[in-house]
MDAnalysis code that builds the backbone (N, CA, C; Angstrom):
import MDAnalysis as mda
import numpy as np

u = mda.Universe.empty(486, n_residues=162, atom_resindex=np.repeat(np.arange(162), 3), trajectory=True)
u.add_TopologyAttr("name", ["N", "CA", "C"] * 162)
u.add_TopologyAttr("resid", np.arange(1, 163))
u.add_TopologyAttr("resname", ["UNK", "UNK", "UNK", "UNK", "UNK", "UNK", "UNK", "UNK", "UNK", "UNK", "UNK", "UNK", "UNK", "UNK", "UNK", "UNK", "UNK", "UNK", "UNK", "UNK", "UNK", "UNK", "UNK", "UNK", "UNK", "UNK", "UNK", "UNK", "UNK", "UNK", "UNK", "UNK", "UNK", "UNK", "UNK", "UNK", "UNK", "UNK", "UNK", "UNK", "UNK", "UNK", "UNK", "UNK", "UNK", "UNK", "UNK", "UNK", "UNK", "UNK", "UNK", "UNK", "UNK", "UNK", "UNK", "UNK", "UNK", "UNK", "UNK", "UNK", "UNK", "UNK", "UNK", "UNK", "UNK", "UNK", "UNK", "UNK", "UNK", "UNK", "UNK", "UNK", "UNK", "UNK", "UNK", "UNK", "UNK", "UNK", "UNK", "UNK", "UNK", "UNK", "UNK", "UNK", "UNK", "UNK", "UNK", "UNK", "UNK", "UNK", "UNK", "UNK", "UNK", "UNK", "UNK", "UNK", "UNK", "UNK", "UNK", "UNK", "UNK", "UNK", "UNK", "UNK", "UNK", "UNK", "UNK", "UNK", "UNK", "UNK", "UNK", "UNK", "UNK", "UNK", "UNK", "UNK", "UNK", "UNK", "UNK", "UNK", "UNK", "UNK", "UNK", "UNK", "UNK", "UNK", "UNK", "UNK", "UNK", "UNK", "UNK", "UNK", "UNK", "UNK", "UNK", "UNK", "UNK", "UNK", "UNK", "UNK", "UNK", "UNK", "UNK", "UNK", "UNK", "UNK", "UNK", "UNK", "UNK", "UNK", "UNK", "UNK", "UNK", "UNK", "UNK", "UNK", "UNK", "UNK", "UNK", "UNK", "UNK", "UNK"])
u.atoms.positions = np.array([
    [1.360, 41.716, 27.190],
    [1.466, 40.285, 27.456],
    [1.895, 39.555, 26.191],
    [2.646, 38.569, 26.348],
    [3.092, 37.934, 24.712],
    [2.278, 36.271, 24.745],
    [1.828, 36.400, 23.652],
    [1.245, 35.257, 22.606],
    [2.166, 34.314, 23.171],
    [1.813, 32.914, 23.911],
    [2.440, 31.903, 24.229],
    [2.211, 30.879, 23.017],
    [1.129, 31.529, 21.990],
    [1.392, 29.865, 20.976],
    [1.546, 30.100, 19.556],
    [2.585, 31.427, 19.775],
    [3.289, 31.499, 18.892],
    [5.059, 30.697, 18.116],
    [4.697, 30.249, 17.030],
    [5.546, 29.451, 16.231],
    [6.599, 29.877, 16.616],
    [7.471, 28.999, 17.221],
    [9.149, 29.387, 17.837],
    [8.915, 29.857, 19.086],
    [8.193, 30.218, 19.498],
    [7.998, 30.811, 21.215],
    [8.696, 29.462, 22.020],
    [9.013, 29.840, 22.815],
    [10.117, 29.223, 24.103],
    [9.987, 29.642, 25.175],
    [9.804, 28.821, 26.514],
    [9.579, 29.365, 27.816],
    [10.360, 29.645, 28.191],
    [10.447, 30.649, 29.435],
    [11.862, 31.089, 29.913],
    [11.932, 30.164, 31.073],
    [13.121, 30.005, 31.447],
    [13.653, 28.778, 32.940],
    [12.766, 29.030, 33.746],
    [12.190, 30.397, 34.113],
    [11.634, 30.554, 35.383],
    [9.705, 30.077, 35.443],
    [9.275, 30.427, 33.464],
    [8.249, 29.907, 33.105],
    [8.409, 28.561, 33.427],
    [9.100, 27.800, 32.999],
    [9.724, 26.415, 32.977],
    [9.202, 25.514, 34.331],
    [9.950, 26.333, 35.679],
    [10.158, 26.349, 37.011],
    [8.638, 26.186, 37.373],
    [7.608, 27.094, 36.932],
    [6.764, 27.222, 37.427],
    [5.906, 26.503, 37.014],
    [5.687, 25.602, 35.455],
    [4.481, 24.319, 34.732],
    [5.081, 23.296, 36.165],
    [6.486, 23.325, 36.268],
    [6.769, 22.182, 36.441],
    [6.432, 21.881, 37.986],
    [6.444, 23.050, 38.409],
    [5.956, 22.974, 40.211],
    [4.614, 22.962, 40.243],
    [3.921, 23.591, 39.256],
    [2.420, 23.112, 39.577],
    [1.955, 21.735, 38.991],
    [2.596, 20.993, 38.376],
    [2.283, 19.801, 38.211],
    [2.188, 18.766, 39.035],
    [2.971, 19.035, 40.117],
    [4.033, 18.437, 40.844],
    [3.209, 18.353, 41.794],
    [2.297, 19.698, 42.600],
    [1.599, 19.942, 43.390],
    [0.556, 19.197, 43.054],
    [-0.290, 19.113, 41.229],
    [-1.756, 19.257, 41.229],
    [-1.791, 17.590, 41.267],
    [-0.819, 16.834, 40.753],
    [-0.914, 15.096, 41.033],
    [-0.212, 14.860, 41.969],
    [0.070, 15.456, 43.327],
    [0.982, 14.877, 44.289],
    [0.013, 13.876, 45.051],
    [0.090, 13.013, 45.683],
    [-0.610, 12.207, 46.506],
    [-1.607, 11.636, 45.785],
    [-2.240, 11.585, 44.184],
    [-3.242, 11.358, 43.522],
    [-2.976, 10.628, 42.215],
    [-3.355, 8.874, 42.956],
    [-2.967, 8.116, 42.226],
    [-4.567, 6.598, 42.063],
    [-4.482, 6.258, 41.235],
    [-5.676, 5.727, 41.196],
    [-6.051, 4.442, 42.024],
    [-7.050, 4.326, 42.532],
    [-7.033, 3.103, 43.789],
    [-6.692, 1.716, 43.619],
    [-6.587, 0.631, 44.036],
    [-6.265, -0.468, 43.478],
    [-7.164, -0.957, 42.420],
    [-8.777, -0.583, 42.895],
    [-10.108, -1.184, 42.504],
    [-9.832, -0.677, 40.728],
    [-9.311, 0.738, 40.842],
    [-9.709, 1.051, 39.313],
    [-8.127, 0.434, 38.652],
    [-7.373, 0.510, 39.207],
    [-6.227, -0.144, 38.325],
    [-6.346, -1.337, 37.862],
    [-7.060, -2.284, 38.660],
    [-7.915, -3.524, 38.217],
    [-8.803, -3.400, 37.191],
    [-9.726, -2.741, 36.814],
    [-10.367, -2.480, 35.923],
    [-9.953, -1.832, 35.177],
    [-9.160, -0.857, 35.232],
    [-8.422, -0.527, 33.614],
    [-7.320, -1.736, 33.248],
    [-7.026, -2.720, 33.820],
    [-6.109, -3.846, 33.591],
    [-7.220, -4.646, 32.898],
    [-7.926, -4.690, 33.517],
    [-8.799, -6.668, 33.002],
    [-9.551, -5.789, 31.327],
    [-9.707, -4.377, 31.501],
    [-10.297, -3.569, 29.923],
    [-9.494, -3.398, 28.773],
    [-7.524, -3.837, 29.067],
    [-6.513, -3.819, 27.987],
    [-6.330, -5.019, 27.740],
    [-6.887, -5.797, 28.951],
    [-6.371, -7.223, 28.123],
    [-6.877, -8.176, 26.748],
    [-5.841, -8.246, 26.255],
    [-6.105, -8.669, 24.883],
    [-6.049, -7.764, 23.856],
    [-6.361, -6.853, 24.255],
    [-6.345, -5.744, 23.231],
    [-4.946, -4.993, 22.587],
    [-4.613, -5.653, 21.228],
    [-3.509, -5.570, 20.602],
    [-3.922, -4.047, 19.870],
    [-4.901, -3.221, 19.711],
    [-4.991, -2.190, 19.227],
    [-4.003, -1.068, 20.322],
    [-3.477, -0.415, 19.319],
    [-2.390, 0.803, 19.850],
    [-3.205, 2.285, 19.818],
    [-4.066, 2.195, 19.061],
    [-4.716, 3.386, 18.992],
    [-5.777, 3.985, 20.337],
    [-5.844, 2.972, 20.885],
    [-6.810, 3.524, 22.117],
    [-8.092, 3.125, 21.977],
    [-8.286, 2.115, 21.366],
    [-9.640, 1.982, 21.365],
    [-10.009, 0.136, 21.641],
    [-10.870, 0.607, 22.673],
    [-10.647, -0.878, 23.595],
    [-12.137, -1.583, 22.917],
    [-12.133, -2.265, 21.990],
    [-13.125, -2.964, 21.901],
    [-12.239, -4.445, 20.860],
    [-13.558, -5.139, 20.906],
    [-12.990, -5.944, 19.568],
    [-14.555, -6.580, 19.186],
    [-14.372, -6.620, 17.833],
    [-15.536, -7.076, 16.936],
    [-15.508, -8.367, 17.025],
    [-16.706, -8.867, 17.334],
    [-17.027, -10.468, 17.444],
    [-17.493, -10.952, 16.074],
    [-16.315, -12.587, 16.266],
    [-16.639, -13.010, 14.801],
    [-17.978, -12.823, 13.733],
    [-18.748, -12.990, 14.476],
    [-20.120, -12.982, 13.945],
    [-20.155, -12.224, 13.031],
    [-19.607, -11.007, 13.374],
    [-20.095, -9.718, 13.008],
    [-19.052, -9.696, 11.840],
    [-17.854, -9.912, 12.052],
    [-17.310, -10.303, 10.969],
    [-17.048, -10.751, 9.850],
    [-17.576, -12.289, 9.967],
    [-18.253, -12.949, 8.998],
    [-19.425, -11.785, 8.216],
    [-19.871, -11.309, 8.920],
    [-21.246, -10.402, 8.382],
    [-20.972, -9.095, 7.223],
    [-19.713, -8.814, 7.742],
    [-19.215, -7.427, 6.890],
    [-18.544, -8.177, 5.783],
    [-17.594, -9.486, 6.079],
    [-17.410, -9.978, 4.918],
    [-18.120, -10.600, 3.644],
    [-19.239, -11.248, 4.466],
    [-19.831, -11.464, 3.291],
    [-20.713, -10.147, 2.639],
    [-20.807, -9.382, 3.517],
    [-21.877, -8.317, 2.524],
    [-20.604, -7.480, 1.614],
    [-19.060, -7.405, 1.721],
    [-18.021, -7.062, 0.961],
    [-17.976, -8.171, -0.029],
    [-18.014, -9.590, -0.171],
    [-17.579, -10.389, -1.094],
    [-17.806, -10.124, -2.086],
    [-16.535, -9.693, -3.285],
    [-17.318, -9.501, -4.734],
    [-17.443, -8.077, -4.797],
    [-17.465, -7.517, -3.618],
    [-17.180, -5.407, -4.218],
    [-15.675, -5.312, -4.406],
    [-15.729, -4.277, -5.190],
    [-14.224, -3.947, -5.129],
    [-13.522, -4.420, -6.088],
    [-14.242, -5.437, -6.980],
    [-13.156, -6.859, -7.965],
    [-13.668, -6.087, -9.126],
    [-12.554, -5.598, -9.973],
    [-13.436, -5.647, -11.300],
    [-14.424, -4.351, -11.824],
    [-14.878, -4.749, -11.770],
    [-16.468, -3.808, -12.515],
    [-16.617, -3.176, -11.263],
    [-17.039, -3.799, -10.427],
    [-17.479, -3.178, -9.206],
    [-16.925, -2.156, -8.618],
    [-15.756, -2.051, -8.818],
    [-14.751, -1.012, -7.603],
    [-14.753, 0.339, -8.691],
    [-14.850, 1.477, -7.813],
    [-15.474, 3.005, -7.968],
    [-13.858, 3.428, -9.066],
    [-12.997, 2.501, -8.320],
    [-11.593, 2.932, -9.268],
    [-11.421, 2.126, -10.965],
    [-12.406, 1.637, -11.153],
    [-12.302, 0.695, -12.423],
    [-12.283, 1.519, -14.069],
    [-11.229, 1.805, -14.335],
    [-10.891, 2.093, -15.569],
    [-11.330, 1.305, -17.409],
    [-11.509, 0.555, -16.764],
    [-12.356, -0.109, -18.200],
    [-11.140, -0.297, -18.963],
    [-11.064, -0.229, -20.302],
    [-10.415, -0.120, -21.079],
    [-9.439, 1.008, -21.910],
    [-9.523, 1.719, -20.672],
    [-8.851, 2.917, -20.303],
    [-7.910, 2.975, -19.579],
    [-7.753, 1.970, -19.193],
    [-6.443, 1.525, -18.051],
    [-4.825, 1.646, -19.219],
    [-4.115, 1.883, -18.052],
    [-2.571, 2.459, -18.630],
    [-1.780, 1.469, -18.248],
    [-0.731, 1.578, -19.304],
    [0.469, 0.346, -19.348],
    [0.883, -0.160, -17.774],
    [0.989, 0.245, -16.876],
    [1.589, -0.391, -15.982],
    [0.183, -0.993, -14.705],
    [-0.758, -0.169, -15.247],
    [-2.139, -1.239, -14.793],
    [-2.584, -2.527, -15.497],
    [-2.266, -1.991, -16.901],
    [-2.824, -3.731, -18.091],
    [-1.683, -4.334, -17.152],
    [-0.268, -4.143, -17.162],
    [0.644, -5.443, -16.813],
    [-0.025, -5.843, -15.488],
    [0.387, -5.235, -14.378],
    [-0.409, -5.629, -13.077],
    [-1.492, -6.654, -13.432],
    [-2.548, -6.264, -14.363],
    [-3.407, -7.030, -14.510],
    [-3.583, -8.330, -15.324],
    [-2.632, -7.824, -16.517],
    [-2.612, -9.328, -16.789],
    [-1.415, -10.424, -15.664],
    [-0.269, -10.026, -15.056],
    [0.012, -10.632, -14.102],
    [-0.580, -11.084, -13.073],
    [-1.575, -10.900, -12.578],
    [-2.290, -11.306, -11.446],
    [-3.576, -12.381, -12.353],
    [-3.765, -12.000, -13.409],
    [-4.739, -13.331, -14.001],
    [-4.144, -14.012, -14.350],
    [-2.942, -13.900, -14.809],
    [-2.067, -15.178, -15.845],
    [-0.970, -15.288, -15.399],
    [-0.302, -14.640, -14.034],
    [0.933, -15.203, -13.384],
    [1.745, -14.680, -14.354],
    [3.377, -14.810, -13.982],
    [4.074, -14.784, -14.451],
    [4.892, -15.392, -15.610],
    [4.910, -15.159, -16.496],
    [5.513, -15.825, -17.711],
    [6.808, -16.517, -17.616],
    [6.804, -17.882, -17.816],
    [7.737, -19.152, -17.905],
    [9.145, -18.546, -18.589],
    [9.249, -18.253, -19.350],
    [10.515, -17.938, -20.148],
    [10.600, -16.737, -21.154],
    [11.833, -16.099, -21.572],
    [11.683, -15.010, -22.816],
    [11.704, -15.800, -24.190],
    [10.669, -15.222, -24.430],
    [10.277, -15.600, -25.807],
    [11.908, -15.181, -26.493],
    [12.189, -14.409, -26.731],
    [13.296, -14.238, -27.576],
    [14.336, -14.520, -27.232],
    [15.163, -14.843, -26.188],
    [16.355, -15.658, -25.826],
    [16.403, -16.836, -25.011],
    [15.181, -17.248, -24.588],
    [15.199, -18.698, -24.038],
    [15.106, -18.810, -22.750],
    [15.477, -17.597, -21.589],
    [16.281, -17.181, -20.272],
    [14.542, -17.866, -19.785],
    [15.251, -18.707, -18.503],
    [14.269, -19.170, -17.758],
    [13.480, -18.216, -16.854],
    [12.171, -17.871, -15.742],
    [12.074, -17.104, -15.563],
    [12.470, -17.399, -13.759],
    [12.749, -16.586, -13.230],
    [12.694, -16.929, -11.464],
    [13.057, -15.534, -11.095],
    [13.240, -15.699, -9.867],
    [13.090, -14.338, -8.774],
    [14.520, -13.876, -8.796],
    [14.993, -12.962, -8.813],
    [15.628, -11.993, -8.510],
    [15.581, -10.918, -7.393],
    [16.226, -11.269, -6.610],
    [16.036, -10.116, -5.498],
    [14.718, -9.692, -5.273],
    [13.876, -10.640, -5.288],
    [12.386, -10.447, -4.613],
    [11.459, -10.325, -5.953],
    [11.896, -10.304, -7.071],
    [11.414, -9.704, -8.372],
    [11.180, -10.731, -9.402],
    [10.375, -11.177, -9.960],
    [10.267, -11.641, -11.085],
    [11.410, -11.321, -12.506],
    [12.117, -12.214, -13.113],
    [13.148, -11.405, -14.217],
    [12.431, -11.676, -15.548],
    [11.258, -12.330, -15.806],
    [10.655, -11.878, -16.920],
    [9.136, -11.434, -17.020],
    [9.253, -10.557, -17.846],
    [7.831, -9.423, -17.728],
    [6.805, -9.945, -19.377],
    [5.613, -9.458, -19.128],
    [4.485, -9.962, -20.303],
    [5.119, -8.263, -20.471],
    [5.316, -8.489, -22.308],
    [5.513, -7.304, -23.190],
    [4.183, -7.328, -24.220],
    [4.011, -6.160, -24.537],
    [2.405, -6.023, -25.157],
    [2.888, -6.244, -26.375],
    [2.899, -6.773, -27.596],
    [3.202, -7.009, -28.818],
    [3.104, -6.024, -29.892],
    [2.080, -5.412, -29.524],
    [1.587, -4.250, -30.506],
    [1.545, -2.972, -29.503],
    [1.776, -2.866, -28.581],
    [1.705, -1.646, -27.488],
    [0.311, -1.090, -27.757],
    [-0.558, -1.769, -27.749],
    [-2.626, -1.182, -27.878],
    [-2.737, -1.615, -26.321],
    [-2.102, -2.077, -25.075],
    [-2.458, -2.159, -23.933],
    [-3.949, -2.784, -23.603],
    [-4.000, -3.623, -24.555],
    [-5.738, -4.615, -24.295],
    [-5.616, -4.993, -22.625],
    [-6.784, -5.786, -22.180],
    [-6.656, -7.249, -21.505],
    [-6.645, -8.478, -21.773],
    [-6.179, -8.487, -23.279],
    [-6.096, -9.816, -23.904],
    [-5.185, -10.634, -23.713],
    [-4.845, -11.773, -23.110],
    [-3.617, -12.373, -22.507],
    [-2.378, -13.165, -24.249],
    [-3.796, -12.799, -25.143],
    [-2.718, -12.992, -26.742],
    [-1.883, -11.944, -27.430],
    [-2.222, -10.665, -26.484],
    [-1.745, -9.309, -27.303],
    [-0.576, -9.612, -26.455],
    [0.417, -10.403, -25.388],
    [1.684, -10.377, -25.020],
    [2.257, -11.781, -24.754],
    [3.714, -11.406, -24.767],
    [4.490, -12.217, -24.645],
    [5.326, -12.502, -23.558],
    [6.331, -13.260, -23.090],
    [6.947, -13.148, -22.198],
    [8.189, -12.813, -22.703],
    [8.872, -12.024, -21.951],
    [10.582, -11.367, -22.304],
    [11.006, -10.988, -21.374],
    [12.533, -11.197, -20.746],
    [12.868, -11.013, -20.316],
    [13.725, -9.481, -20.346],
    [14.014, -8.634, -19.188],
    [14.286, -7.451, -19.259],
    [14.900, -7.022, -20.316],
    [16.130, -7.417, -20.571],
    [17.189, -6.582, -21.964],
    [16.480, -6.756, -23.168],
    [15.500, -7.898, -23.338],
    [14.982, -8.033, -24.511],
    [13.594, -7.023, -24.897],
    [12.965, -6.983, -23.264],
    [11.726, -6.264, -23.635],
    [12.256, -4.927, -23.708],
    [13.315, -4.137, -22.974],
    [13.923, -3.179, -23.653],
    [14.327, -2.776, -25.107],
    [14.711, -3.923, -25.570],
    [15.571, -3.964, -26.825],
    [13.961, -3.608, -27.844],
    [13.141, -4.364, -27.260],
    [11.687, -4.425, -28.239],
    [10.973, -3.316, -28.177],
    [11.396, -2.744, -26.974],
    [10.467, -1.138, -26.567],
    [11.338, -0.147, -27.794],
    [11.933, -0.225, -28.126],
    [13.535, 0.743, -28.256],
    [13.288, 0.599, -29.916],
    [13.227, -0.456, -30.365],
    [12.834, -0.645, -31.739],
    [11.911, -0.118, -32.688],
    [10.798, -0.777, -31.660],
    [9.463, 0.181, -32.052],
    [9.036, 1.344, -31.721],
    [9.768, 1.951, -31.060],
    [10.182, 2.972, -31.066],
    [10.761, 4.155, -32.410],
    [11.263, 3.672, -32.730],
    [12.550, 3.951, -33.396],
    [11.536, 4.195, -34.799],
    [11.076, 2.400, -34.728],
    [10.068, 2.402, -36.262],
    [8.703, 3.378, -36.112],
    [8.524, 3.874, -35.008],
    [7.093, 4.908, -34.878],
    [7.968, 6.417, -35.164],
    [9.430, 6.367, -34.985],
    [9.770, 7.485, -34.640],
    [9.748, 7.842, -36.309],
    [10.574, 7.411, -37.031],
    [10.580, 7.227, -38.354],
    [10.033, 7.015, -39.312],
    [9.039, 5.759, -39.397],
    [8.429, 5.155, -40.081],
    [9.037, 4.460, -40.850],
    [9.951, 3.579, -40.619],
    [10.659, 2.511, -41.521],
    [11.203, 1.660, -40.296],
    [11.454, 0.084, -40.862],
    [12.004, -0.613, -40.301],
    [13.405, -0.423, -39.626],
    [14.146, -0.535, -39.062],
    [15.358, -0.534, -38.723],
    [16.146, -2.089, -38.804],
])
């Protein structure tokens, strides 16, 4: 006899022939009465969940989970909190979300606004120590905070000014 649930297995036409006639037989005439089509109707209504699960949480209860959440998760609190251990593209995130986006590049003047959904000037860390100190950066705009990455660079690579 061969393994039907084996990986790549394929029915033959006549296997085929035969799911499809007993299906055919086992729901023929067997369809649900008006009474229950009514009641599985008046049990979806409203219910914007896709997953299958027909309920919905009453405000109350809502309010209830929110306030016992208010304040987890922020900060200190949340199980993911890095301290002062956090890495360059978490300090920025973070100082962007406390201090917004920076007005202009410090070094060429360029105003700041959106770009294709994007902010065009970024807080650059001054000394690259990645604090949360909103004095350890500046605002610069892309070519410049490049130009500033690239430098000090150059002067760590070496040890002399360029």
């Amino acid at each position: 006899m061969k393994h039907l649930f084996i990986k790549g297995h394929k029915h033959s036409e006549e296997t085929k022939r035969k799911i499809g006639l007993a299906n055919s037989i086992a729901l023929k005439g067997k369809h649900p009465s008006e009474e229950t089509r009514k009641k599985l109707s008046l049990s979806h209504k409203g219910n914007t969940n896709t997953l299958g699960m027909h309920w919905k949480m009453r405000e109350k209860t809502k309010k209830r989970i929110g306030f016992a959440n208010k304040g987890n998760g922020l900060y200190e609190k949340n199980a993911n909190w890095k301290g002062d251990k956090i890495g360059c593209g978490g300090v920025h995130t973070w100082i962007r979300r406390h201090h917004g986006n920076p007005t202009h590049c410090e070094d060429c003047g360029l105003e700041g606004r959106k770009i294709n959904g994007r902010w065009n000037i970024d807080w650059s860390s001054i000394d690259h120590n990645y604090t949360r100190n909103k004095e350890d950066y500046i605002g610069r705009c892309q070519k410049c905070h490049k130009k500033y990455d690239y430098i000090l660079l150059k002067v760590k690579e070496y040890g002399k000014s360029i």
